[in-house]
C-alpha positions in Angstrom: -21.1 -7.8 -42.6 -18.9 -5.2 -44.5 -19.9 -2.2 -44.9 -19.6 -2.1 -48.9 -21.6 -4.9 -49.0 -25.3 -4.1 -51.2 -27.9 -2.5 -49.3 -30.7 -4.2 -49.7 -34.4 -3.5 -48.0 -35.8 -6.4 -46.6 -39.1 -7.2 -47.9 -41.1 -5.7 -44.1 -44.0 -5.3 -45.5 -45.8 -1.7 -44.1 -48.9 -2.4 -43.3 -52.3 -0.4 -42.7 -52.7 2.9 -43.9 -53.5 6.4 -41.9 -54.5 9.4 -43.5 -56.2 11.1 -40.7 -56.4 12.2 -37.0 -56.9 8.0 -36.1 -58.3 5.1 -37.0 -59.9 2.6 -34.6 -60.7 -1.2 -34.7 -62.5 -3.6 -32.2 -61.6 -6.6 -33.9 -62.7 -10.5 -33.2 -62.1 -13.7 -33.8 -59.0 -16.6 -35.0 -55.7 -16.2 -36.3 -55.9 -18.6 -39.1 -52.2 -17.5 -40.5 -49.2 -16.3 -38.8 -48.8 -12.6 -39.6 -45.3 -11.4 -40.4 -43.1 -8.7 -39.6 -44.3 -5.5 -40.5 -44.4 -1.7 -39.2 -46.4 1.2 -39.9 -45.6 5.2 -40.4 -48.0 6.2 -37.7 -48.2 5.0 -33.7 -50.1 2.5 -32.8 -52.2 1.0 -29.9 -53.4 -2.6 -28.7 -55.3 -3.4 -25.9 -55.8 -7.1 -25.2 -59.3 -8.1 -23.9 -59.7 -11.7 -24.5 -57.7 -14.3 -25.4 -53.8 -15.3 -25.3 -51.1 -13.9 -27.4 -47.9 -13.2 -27.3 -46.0 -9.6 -29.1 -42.8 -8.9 -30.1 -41.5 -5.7 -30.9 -38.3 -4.9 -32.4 -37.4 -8.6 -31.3 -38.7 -8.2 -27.9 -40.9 -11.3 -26.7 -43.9 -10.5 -24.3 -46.5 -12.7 -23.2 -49.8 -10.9 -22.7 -52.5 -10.9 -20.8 -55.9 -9.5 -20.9 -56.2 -5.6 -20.5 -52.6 -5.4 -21.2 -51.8 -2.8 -23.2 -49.0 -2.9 -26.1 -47.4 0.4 -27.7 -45.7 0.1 -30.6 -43.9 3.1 -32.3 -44.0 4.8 -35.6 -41.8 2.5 -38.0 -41.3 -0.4 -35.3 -40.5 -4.2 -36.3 -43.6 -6.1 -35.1 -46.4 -9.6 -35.5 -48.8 -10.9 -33.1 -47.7 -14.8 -32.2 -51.4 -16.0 -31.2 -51.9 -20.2 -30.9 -53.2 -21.5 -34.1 -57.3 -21.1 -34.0 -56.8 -19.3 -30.0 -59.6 -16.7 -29.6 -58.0 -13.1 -30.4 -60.4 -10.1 -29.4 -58.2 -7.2 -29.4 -59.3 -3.0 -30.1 -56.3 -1.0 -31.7 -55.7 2.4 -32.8 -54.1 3.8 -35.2 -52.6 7.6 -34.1 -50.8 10.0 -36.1 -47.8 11.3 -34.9 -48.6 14.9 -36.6 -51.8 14.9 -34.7 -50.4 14.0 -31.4 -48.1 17.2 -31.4 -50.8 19.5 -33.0 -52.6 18.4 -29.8 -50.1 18.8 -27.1 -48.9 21.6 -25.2 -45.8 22.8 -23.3 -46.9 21.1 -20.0 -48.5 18.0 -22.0 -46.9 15.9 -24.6 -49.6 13.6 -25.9 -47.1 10.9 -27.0 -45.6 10.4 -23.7 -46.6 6.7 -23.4 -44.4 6.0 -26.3 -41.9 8.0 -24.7 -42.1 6.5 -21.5 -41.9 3.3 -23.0 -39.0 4.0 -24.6 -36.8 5.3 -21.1 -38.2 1.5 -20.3 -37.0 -0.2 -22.8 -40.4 -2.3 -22.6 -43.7 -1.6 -25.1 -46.2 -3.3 -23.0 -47.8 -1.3 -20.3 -49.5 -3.3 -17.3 -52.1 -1.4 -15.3 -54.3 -2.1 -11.7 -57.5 -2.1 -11.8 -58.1 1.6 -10.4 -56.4 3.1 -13.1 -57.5 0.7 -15.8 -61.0 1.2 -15.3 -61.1 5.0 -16.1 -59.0 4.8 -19.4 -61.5 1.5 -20.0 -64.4 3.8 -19.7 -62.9 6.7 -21.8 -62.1 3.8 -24.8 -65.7 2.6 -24.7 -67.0 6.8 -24.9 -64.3 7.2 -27.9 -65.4 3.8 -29.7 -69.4 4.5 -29.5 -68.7 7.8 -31.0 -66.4 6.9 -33.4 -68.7 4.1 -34.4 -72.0 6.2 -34.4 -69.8 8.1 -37.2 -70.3 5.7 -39.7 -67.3 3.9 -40.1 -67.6 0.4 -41.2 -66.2 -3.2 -39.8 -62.9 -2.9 -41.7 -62.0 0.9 -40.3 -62.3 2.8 -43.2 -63.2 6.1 -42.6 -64.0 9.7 -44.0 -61.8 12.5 -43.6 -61.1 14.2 -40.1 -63.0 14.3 -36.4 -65.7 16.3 -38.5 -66.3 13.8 -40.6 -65.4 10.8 -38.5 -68.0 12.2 -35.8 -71.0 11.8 -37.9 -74.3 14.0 -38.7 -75.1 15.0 -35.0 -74.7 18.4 -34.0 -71.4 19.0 -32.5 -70.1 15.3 -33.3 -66.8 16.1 -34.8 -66.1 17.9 -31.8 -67.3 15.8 -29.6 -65.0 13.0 -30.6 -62.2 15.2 -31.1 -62.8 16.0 -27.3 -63.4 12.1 -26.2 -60.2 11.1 -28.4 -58.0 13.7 -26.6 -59.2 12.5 -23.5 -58.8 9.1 -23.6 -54.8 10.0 -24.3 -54.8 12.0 -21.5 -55.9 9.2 -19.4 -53.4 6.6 -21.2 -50.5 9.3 -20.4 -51.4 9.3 -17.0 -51.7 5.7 -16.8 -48.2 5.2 -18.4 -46.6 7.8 -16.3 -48.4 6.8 -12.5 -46.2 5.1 -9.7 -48.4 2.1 -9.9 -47.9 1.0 -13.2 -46.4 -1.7 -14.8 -44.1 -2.0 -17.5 -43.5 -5.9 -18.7 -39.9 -7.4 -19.3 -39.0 -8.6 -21.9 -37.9 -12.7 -22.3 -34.7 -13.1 -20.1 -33.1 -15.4 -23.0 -32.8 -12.7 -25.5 -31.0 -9.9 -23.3 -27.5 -9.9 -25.5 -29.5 -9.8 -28.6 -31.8 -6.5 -27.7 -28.6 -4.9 -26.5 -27.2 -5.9 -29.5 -30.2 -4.2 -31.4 -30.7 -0.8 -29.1 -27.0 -0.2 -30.0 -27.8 -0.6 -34.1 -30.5 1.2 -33.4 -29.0 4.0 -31.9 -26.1 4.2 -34.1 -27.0 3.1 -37.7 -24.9 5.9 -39.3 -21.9 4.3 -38.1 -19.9 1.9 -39.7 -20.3 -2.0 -38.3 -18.8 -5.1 -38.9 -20.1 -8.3 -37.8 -16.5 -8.8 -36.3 -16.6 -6.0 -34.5 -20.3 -6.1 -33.1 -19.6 -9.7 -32.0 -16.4 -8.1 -30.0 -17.8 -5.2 -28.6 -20.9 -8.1 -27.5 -18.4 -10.7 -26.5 -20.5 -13.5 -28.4 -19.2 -16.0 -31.1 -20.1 -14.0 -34.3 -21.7 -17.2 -35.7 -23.8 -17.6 -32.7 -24.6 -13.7 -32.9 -26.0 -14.1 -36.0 -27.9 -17.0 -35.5 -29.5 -16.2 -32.6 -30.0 -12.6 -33.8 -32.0 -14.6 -36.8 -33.7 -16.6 -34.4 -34.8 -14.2 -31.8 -36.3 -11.3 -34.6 -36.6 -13.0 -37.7 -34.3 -11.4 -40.0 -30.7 -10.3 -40.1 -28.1 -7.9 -38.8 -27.9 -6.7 -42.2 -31.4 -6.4 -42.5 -32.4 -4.9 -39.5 -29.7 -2.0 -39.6 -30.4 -1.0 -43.5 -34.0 -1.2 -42.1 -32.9 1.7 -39.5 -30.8 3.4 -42.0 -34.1 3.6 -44.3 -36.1 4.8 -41.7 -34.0 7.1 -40.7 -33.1 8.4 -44.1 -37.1 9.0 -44.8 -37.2 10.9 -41.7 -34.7 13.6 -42.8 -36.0 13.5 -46.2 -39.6 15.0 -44.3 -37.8 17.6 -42.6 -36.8 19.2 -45.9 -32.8 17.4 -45.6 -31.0 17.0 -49.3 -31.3 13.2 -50.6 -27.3 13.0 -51.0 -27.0 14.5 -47.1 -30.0 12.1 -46.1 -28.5 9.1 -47.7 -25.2 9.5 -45.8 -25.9 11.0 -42.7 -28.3 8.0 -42.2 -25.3 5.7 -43.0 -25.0 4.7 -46.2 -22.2 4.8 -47.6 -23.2 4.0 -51.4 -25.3 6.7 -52.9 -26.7 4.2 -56.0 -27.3 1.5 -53.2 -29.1 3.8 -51.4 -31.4 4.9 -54.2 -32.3 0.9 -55.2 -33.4 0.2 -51.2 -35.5 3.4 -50.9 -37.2 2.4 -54.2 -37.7 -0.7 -52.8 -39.2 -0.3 -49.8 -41.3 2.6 -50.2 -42.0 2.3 -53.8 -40.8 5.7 -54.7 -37.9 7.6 -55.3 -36.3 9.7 -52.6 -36.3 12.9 -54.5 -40.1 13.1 -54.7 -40.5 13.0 -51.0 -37.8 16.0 -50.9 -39.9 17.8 -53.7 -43.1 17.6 -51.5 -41.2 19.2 -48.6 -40.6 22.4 -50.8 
């Protein structure tokens, strides 16, 4: 894998859309079709209650169980694997990372699950019973209200907590209050002695290291003779089983990163010609024809919207 090789985006589809505080879903039922690899521009939240699956996230495998609970970052790589026809009943929420820091404070970071889960290198949080029930309890208060607000089946909703709430007096409020409780109770969950993080599937160790160190230096130059070195794996192998374990490429995945990366700096006001190449590119032109074609726009009018 040169580096002057094309960029190319791979065709991730991003999926869902999140123009608000958060969106939530208590969803039911068979997976008919496999779902593919996708990621979203927001945070997001699954809570297993019946059924088997298993998740993979940025090509790590878990196996869940009911009441496990799966956290899965802004722009991560991630599908469902349930058994063809397998009953599936699942509640997710959709969270906005703006709204998450609008909400915290200096002694409370309302993101910290995804933090935590991060230092752990795992995205699926285990919990006991005693700390499960509360954060069970403040889910059902959030979903009746959220619910009572009018939203329909499919999630789609109004505006903000003041219009998500509903009529009622107070009921923006209310659910502004029952939201920012139940991720005060999920922080604490994440962050108690008696929790569990799940490992990932012992069999793809070599290929997640392989992927935290792309992911943590995508602006660097990487060859796929060098990665296999630095790995000590056959680079044929490397790439095969990198295929196999997540689905798509080294090449794939790291323009992925660089992408993601690059959109990031483009929000915080950076140049497009300093965003291109301080996310790694190394090709301006290149760069330009894989933003266009994963986001569907140029880079330069996310940089206008930022002045």
């Amino acid at each position: 894998m040169p580096e002057n090789t094309t960029h190319e985006s791979p065709a991730y589809e991003k999926r869902g859309y999140l123009n608000h505080e958060f969106r939530l879903f208590h969803l039911r039922g068979q997976m008919d079709t496999p779902v593919a690899y996708h990621y979203h521009d927001f945070h997001k939240v699954l809570i297993l209650l019946n059924g088997e699956a298993d998740y993979i996230v940025e090509g790590r495998s878990y196996h869940l169980r009911p009441l496990d609970i799966v956290l899965v970052g802004a722009h991560c790589l991630h599908k469902p694997v349930v058994p063809y026809k397998s009953r599936y009943e699942r509640i997710i929420l959709y969270l906005s990372p703006e709204c998450l820091d609008a909400f915290s404070c200096a002694d409370c970071a309302l993101d910290l699950c995804f933090q935590l889960a991060r230092e752990q290198q795992s995205d699926v949080l285990r919990l006991g019973s005693l700390t499960m029930t509360p954060l069970l309890e403040a889910l059902s208060r959030l979903e009746n209200a959220y619910q009572a607000g009018g939203t329909n089946d499919n999630g789609t909703d109004n505006a903000n907590f003041e219009s998500l709430g509903g009529s009622s007096y107070g009921s923006g409020l209310l659910l502004r209050l029952l939201f920012l409780e139940f991720m005060v109770h999920l922080d604490r969950a994440a962050s108690e002695n008696h929790r569990e993080y799940v490992p990932t599937s012992p069999s793809g160790e070599k290929i997640l290291e392989l992927m935290r160190y792309l992911s943590e230096h995508p602006e660097e130059d990487h060859t796929i003779d060098q990665l296999a070195a630095r790995f000590y794996i056959s680079k044929y192998h490397m790439m095969r089983l990198f295929r196999q374990e997540t689905g798509y490429t080294i090449t794939e995945y790291l323009t992925e990163k660089r992408l993601q990366n690059a959109n990031e700096l483009l929000r915080r006001g950076t140049p497009v010609t300093e965003a291109c190449y301080q996310s790694g590119f190394r090709n301006y032109a290149a760069f330009l024809r894989a933003y266009k074609k994963k986001y569907r726009d140029t880079p330069h009018n996310l940089s206008r919207l930022n002045y």
